[in-house]
GUKOLLO-772264 format. One record per atom (N, C-alpha, C, CB): residue in one letter; x, y, z. Coordinates in pm, whole numbers, plus 50000, padded with zeros to 5 digits. Glycine has a CB too. Example, Ala and Ser with C-alpha at 12.3 -4.5 7.8 and 13.67 -1.06 7.14 Angstrom:
BEGIN
a513194943150780
a512304955050780
a513204967050780
a511314955350905
s512854977550708
s513674989450714
s512905000350787
s514084994050572
END
This chain:
BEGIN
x229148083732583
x230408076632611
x231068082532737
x231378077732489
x231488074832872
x232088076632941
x233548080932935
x231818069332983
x233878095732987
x234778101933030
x235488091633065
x234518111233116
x237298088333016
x238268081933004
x239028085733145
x238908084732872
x239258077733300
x239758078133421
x241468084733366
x239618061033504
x241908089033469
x243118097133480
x244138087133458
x243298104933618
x243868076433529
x244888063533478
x244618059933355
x244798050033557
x243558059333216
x243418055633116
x244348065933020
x242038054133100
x244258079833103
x244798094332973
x246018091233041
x244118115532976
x246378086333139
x247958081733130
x248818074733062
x248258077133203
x247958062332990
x248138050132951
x248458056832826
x247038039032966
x247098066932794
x247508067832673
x248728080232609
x246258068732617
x248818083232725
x250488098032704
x251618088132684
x251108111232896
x251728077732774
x252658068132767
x253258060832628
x252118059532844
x251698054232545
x251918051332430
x252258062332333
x250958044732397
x251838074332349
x252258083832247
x253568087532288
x251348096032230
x254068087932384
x255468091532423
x256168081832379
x255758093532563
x256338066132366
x256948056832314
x256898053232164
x256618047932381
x256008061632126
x255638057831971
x254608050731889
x256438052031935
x254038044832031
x253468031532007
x251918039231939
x253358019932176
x251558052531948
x250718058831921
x251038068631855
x250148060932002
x250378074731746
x250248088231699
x249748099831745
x249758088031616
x248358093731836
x247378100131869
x247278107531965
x246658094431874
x246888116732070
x246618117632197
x245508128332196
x247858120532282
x244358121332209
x242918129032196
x242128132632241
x242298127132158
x243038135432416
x242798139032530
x242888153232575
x243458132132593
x242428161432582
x242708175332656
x242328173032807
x241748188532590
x243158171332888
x243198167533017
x242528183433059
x244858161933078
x241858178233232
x241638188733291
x242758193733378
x240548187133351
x242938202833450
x243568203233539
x243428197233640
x243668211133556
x242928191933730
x242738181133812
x243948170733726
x240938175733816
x243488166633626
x243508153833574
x244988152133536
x242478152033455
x245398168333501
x246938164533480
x247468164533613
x247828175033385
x247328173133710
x247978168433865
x247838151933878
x246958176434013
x246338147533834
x246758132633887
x247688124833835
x245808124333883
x247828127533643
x248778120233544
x250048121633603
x248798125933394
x250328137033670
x251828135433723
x252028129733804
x252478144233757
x251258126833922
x251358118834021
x251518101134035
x250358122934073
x250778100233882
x250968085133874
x251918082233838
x250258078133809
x252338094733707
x254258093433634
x255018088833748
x255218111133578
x254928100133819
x256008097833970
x256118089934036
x255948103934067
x254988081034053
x254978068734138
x255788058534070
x253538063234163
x255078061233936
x255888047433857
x257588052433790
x254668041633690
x257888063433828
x259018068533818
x259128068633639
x260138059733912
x258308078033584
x258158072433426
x257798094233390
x256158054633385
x258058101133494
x258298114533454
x258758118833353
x258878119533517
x260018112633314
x260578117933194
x260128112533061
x261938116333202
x259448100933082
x259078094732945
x257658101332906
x258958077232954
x257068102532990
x255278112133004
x255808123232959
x254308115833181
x256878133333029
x257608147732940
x257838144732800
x259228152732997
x258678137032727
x259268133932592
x257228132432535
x260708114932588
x256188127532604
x255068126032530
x254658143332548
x253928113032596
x254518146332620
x253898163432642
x254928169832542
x254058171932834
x256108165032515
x256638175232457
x256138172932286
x258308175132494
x255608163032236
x254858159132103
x253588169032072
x254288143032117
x252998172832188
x251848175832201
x251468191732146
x251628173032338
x250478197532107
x250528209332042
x250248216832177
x249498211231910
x250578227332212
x250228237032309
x249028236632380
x250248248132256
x248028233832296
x246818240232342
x246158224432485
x245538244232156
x247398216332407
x247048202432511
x247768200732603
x247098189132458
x248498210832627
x249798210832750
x248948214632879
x251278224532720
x249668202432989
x249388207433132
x249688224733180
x250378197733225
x248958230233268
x248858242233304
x250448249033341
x247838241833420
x250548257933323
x252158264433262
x253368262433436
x251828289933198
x252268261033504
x253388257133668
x253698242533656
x252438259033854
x252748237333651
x252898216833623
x253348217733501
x251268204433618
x253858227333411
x254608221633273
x256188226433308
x253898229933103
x256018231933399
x257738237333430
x257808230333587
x258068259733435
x257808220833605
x257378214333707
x258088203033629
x255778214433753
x257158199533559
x257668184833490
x258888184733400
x256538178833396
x259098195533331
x260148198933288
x261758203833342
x259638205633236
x261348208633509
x262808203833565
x262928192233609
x263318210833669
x261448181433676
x261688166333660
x262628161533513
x260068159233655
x262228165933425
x262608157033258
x264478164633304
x261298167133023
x265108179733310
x266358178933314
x267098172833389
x266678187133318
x266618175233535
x267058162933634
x267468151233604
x266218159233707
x266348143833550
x266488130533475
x267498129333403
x265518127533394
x267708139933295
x268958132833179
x269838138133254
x269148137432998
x269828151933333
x272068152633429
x271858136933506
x272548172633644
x271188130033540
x271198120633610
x271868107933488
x269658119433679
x271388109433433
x271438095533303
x272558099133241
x270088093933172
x273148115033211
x273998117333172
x275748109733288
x273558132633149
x275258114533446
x276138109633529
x276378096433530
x275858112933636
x275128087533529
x275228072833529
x275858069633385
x273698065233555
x276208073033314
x276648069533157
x278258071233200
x275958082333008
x278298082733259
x280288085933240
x280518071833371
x281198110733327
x279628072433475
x280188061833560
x279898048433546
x279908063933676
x278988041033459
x278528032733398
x279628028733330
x277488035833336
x280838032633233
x281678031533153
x282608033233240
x281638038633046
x283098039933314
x284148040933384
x284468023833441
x283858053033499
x283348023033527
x283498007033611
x283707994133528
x282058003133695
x282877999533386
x283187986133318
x284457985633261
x282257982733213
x284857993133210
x286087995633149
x286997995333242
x286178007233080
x287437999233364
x287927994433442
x288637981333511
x287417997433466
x286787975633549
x287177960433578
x287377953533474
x286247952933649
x287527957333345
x287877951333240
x289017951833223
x287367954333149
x289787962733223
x291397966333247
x291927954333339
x291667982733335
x291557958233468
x291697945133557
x291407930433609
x291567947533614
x290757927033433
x291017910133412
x289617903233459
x292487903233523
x288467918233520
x287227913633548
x286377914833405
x286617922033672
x285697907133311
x284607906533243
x283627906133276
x284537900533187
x282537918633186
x281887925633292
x280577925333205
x282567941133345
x279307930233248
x277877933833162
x277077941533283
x276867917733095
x276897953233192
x275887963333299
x274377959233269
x276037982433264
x273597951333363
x272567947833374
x271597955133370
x272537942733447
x270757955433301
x269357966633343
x270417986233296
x268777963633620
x269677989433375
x269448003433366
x270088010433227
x270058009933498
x271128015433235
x271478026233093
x272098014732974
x273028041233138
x271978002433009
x272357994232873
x270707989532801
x273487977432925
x269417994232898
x268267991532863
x267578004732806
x267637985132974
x267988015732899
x267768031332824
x267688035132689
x268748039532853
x269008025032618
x269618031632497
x268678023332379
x271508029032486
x267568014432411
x265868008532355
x265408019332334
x264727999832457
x265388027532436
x264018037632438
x264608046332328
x263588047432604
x263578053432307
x263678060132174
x264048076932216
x262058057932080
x264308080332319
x264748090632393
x265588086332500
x263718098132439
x266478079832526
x267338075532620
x267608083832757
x268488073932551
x267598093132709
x268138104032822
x266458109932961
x268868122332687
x265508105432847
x264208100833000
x263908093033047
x263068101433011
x264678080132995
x264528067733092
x264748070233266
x265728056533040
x264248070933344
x264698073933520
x265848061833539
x263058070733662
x267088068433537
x267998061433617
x267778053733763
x268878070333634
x268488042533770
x268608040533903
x269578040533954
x268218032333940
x270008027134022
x271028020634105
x272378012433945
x269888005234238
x273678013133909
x274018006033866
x274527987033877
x274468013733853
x274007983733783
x273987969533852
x275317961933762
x272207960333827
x276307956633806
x277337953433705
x277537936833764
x278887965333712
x277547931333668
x278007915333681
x279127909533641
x277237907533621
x280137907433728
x280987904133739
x281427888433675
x280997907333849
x282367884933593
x282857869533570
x283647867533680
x283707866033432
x283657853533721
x284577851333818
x284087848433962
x285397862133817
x284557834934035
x284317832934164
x284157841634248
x285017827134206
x283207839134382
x282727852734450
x283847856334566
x281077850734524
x284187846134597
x285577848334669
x286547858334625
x286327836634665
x287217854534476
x287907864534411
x287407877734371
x288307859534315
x285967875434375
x285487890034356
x285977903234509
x283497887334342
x284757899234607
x285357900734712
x286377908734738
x285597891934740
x287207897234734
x289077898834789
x289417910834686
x290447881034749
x289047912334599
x289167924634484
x289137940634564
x287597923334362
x287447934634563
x286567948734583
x286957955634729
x284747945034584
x287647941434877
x287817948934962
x289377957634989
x287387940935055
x289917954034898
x291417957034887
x291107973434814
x292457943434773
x290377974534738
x289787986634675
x288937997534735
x289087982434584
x288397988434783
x286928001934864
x286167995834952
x285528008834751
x285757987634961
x284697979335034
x285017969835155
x284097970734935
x286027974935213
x286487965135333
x285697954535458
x287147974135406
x284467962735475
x283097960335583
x282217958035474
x282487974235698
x281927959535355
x280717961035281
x279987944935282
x281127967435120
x278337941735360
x278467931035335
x277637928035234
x278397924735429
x278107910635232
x277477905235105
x276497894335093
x278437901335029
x275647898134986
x274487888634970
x275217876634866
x272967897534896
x274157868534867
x274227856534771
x274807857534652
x273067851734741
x274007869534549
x273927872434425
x274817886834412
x272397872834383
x275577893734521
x275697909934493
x276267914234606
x274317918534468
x276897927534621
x277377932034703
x277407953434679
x278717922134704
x277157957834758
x277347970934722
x279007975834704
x276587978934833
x278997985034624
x280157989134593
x280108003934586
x280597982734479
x280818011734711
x279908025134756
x281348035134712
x279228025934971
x281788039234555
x282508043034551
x281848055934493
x283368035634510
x281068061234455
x280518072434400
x279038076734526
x280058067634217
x279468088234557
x278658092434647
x277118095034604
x279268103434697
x277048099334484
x276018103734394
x275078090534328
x276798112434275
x275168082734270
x274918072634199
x275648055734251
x275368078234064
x274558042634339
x274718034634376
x275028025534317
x274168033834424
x276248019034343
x276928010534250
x276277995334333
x278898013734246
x275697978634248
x275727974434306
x277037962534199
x274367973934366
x277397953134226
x278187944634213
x277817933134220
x278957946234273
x277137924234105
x276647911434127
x277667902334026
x274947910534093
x277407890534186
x278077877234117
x277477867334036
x278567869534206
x276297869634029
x275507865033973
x274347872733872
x275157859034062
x273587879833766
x272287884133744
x271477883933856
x271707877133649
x270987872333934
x269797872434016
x270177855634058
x268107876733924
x268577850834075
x268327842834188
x266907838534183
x268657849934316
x266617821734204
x264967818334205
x265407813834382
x264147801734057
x264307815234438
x263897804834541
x263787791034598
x263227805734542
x263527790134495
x263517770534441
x264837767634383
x262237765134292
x265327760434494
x266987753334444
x266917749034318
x267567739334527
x265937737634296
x265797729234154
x266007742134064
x264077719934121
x264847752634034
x264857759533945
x265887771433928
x263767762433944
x266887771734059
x267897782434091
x269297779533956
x268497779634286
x269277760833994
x269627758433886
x269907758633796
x269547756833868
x268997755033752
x268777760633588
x268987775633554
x267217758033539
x268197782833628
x268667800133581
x269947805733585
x268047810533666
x270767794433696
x272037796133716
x273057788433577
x272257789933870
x272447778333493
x273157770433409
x272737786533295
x272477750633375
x271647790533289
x271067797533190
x272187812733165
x269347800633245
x272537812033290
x273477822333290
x274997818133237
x273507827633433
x275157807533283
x276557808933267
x276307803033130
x277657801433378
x275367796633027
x275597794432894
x275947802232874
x274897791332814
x275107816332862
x275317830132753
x275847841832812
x273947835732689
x276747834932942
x277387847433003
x278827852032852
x278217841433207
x279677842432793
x280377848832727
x280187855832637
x280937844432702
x278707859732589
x278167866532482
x277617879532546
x277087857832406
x277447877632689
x277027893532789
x278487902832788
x276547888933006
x279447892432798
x281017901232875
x281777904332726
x282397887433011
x281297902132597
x281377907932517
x280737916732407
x281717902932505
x279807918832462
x278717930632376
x279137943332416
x276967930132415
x280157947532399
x280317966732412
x279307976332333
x281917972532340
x279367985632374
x278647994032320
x278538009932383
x277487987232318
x278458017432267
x278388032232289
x277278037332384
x278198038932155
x277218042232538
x275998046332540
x275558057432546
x275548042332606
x276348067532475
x275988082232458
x276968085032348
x276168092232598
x276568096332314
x277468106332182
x278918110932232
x276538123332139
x278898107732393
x280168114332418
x281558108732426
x280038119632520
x281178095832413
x282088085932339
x281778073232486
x284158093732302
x281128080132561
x281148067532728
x280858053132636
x279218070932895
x281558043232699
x281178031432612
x281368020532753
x282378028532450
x280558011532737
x280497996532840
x279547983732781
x279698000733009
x279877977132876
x279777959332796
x278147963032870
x281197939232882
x277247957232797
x275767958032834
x275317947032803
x274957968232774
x274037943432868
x273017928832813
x272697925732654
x271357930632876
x272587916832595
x271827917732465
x270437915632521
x272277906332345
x269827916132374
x268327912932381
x268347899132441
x267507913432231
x268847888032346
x268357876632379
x268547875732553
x269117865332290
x269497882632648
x269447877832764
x268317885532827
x270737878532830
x268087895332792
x266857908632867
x265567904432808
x267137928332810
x265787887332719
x264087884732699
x263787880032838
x263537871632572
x264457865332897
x264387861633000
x264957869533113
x264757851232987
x265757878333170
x266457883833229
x265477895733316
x267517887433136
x264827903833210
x263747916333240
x262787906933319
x262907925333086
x262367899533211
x261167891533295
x261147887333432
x260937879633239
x262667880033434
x262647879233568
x262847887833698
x263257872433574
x263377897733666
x263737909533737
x262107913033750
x264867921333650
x260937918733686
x260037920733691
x259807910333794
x259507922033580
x259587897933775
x259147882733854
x259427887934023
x260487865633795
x260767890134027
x261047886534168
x260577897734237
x262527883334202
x260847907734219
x260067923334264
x258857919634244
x260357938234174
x257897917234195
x256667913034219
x256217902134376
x256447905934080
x257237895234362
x257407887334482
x257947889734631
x258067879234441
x258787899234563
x259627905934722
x258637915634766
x261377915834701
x258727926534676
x258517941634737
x256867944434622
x260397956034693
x257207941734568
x256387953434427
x257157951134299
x256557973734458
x256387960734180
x257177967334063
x256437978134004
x257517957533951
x256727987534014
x256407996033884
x256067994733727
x257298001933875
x255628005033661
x255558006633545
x257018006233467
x254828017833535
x257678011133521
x258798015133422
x259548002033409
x259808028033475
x259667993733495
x260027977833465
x259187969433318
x259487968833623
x258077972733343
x257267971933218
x257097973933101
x256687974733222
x257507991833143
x258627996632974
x259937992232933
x259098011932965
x260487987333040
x261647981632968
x261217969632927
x262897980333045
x260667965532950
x260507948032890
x259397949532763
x259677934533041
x258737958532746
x258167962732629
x259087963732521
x257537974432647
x260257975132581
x261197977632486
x262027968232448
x261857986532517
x262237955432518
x263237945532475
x262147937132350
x263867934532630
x260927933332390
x260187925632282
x259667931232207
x259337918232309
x259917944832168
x259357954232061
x260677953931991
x258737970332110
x261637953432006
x262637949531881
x262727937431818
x263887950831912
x261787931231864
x261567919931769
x262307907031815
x262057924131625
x262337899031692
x262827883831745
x262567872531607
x261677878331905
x263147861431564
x263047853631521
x262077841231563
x264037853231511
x261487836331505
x260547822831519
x261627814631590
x259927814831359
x262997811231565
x263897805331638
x264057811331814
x265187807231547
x264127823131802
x264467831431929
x263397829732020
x264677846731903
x261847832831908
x261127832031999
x260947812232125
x259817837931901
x261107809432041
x260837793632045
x261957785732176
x261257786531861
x263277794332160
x263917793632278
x264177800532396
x264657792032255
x263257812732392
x263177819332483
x261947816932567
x263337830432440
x260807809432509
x259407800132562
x260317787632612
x258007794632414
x261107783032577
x261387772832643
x262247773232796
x262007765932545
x262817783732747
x263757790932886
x262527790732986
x264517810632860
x261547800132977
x260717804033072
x260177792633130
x259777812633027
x259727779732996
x259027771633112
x259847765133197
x258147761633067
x261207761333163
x262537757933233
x262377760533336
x263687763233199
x261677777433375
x262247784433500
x260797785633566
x263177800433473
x259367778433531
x258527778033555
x257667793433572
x258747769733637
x257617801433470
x257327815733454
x256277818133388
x258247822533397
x255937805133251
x255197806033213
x253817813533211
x255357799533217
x253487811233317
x251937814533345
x252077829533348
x251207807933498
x253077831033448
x253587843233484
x253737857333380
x254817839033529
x254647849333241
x254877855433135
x253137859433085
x255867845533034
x252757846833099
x251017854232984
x250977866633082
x248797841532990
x250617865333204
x249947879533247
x251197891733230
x249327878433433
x252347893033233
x252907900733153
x252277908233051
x253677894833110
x252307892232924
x252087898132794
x250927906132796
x251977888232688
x250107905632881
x248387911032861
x248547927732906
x246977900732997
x249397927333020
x249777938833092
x250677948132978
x250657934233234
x251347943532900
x251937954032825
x251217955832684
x253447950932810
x250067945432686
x249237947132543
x248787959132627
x247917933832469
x247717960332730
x247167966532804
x247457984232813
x247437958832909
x248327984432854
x249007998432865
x249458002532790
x249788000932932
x251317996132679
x251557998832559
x250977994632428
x252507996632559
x250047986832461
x249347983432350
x250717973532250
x248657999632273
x251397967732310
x252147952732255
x251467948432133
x252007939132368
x251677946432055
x251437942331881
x251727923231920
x253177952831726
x250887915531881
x250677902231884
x252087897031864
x249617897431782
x252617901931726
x253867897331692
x255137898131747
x254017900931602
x254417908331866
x256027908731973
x255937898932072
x256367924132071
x254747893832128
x254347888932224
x255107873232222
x252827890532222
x255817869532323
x256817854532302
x255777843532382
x258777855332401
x254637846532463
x253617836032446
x251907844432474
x254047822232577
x251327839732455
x250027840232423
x249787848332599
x249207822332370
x248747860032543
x248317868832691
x247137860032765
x247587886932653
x247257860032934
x246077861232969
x245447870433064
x245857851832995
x244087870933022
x243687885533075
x243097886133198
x242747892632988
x242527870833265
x242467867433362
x243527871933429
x242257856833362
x244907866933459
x245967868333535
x246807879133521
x246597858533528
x246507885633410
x247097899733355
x246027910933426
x247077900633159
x245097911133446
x244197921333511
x244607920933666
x242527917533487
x244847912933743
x245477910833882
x246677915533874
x245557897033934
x247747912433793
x248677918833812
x248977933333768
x249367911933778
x248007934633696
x248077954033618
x247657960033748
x246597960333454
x246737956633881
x246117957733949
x247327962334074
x245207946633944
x247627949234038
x249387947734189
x249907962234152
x251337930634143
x250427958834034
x251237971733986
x250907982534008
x251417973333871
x249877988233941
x249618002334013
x249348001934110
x248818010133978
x248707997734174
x248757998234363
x250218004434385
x248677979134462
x250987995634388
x251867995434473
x252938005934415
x252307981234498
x253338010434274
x254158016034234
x255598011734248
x253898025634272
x256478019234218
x258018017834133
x258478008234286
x259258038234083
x258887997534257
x259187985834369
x258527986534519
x260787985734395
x257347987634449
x256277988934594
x256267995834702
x256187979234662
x256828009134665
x256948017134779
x255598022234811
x257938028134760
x254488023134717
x253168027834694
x251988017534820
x252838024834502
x252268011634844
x251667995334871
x251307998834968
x252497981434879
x250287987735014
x249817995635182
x250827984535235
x247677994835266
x251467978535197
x252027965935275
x253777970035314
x251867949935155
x254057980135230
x255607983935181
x256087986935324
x255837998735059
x255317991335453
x255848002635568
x256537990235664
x254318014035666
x255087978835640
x255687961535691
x257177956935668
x254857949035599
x256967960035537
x258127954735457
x259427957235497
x258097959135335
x259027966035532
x260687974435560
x260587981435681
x261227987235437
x260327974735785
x259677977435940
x261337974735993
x258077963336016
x261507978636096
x262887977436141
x263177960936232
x263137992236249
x261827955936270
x261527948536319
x261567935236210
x260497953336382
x262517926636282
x262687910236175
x261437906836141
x263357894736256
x261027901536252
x259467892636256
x258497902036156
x258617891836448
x258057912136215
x257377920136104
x257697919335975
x257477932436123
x259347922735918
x259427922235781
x259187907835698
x260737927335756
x259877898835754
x259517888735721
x258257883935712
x260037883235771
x257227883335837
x256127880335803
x255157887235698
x255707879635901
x255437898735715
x254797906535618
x255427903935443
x255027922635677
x256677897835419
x256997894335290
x256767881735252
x258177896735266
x256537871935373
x255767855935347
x254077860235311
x255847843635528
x253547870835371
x252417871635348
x251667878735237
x252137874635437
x252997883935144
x252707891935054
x252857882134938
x253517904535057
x254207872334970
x254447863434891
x253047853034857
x255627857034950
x252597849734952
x251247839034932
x250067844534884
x250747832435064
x250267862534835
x249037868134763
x248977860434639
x249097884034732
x250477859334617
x251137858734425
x251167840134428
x253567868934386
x250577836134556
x250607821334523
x250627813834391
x249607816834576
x249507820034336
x248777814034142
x250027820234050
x246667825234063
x250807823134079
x251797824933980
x252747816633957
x252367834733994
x253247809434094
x254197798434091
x254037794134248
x255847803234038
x253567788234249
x253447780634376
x254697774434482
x252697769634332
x255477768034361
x256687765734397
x257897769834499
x256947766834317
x257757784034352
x258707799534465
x258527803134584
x258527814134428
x256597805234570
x256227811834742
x256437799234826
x254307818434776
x256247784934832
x256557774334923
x257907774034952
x256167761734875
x259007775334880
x260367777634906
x260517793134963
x261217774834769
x260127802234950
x260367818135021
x260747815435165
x258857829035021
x259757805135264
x260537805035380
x262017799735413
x259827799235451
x262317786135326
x263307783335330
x264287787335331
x263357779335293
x264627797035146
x265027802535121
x265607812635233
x264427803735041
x264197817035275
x265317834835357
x266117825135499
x263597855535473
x265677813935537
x266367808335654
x267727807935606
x265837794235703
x268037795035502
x269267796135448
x269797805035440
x269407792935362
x269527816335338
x270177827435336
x270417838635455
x269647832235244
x270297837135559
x270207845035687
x271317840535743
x268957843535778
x271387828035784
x272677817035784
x273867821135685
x272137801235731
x273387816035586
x274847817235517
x275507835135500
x274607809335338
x274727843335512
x275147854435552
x276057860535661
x274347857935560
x275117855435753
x276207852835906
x277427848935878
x275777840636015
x277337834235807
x279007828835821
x279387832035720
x279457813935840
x279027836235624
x279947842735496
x280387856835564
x278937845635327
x280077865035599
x280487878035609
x281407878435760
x279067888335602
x281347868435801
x282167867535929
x283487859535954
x281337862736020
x283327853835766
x284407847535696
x285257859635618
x283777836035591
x284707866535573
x284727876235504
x285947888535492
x283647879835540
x285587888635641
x286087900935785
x287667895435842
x284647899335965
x287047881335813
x288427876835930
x289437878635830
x288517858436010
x290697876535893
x292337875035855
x292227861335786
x293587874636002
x292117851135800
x292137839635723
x291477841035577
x291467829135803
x289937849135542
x290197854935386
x291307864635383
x288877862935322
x291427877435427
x291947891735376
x293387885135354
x291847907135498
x293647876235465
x295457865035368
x295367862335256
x295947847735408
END
């Protein structure tokens, strides 16, 4: 029997770190754990691989420098998750004070799934705002953000030096007007059920309005979707969306959350998902909200590790983010038409899309600036 690749004894630290395993029946070499850490790191999933090493009996622990190695990665991580929690609650509670209804998207309202919260890798905070983008705005620049400019869906909000606040008027965004639509009706159905879900997200009493499941069935997915399309995605996008369909679901839930997707034309998209997290976390049939395929799930398990935690890994990523227009762009139309077979639709609208939006940027933010808004 063939010796199990460094990416396979990863796969499988991962599932034993999440639960999804008992087992881990690997005594790595040394080589092999330098590589496991290296892949953790890429996919920014350090602390969740630590919470698995820390299950492990001694005699299976990485070599005693790479175990105190990974172990100031794992403290790092929670003062980090610990910081994003007090400021995570601060903002919501806040703009809540001040008549904004609010839901922290993604990051520490998705943490508190994992079964160790405090190794989830923090990121950027993402908070979604109720309320016209105008009035948002006129808010945020009277407060802090006077020059800060703004996209379609979001705006930075650079009030904590330590931890990046972003400010969306929206969740996200498709490419395709038709289908922008709809994700946009999809939102504002079950936005009054986002701006009221509070919740505790630590012992220390920090508390803020966070996503439910039902929105982080479709919501993760798509966040996964578009980073696949822009830049990349990582693993750890993967664990979170594991963790949202591993708590389960109703035959009802499931049934309208398949219908959402084909709404938003994802479908196809979703099978290779599902195959990708059977794949790695080993996904149980009964979590799965449509049927895997392993055809289109092997290409994208493929994308993914290539490229790592939002494609910084990629040979394409340096394009991407070249200082040069023409370069970035071409290089993100050309990355876009890899992922053609996923939705055809999206990548045919991608050029459009960034035209419009290049435009309306210009004159929004130069609307923005002037005296006729700040009146």
């Amino acid at each position: 029997m063939n010796r199990p690749s460094s990416t396979e004894i990863f796969f499988d630290l991962l599932r034993h770190a999440i639960g999804a395993s008992q087992e881990f029946s690997h005594t790595p070499s040394v080589k092999e754990w330098n590589e496991i850490f290296e892949i953790a790191a890429k996919h920014t999933l350090s602390g969740i691989t630590y919470s698995g090493i820390e299950k492990l009996p001694k005699e299976q622990h990485p070599p005693k420098d790479l175990y105190i190695k990974w172990h100031i990665c794992a403290l790092q991580i929670k003062k980090i998750n610990e910081q994003s929690n007090i400021v995570a609650s601060k903002i919501s509670n806040k703009f809540r004070d001040v008549g904004f209804r609010n839901s922290i998207i993604k990051g520490q309202g998705i943490a508190l799934l994992y079964p160790q919260p405090q190794y989830r890798q923090a990121g950027d905070i993402d908070i979604w705002l109720e309320g016209d983008r105008d009035h948002i705005v006129r808010y945020l620049q009277k407060i802090a953000t006077p020059n800060e400019p703004v996209c379609y869906h979001h705006t930075d909000f650079p009030i904590n030096p330590d931890i990046s606040i972003e400010v969306h008027f929206m969740p996200s965004w498709m490419n395709n007007p038709f289908t922008n639509r709809k994700l946009q009706k999809f939102f504002d159905e079950c936005s009054h059920r986002e701006f009221e879900n509070k919740t505790n997200l630590d012992s220390s009493g920090n508390t803020a309005y966070v996503s439910t499941l039902e929105f982080n069935r479709i919501f993760i997915l798509l966040h996964i979707y578009r980073h696949i399309f822009a830049e990349g995605i990582g693993l750890r996008q993967l664990l979170d969306y594991y963790m949202v369909l591993s708590r389960g679901f109703t035959q009802e839930e499931k049934e309208e959350t398949t219908r959402t997707i084909r709404r938003l034309n994802m479908f196809g998209f979703a099978r290779a998902v599902m195959y990708v997290l059977w794949k790695v976390f080993d996904l149980k049939k009964e979590f799965m909200i449509v049927p895997p395929d392993a055809n289109q799930g092997e290409f994208l398990l493929k994308e993914i590790m290539k490229s790592g935690n939002f494609g910084k890994f990629g040979d394409y990523y340096t394009k991407m983010t070249s200082d040069n227009l023409v370069t970035r762009v071409m290089s993100k139309l050309q990355h876009s038409m890899r992922l053609f077979k996923f939705h055809p639709a999206e990548t045919l609208y991608t050029p459009l899309f960034k035209t419009w939006h290049y435009f309306w940027r210009k004159y929004k933010n130069k609307y923005y600036k002037s005296n006729k808004f700040i009146m």
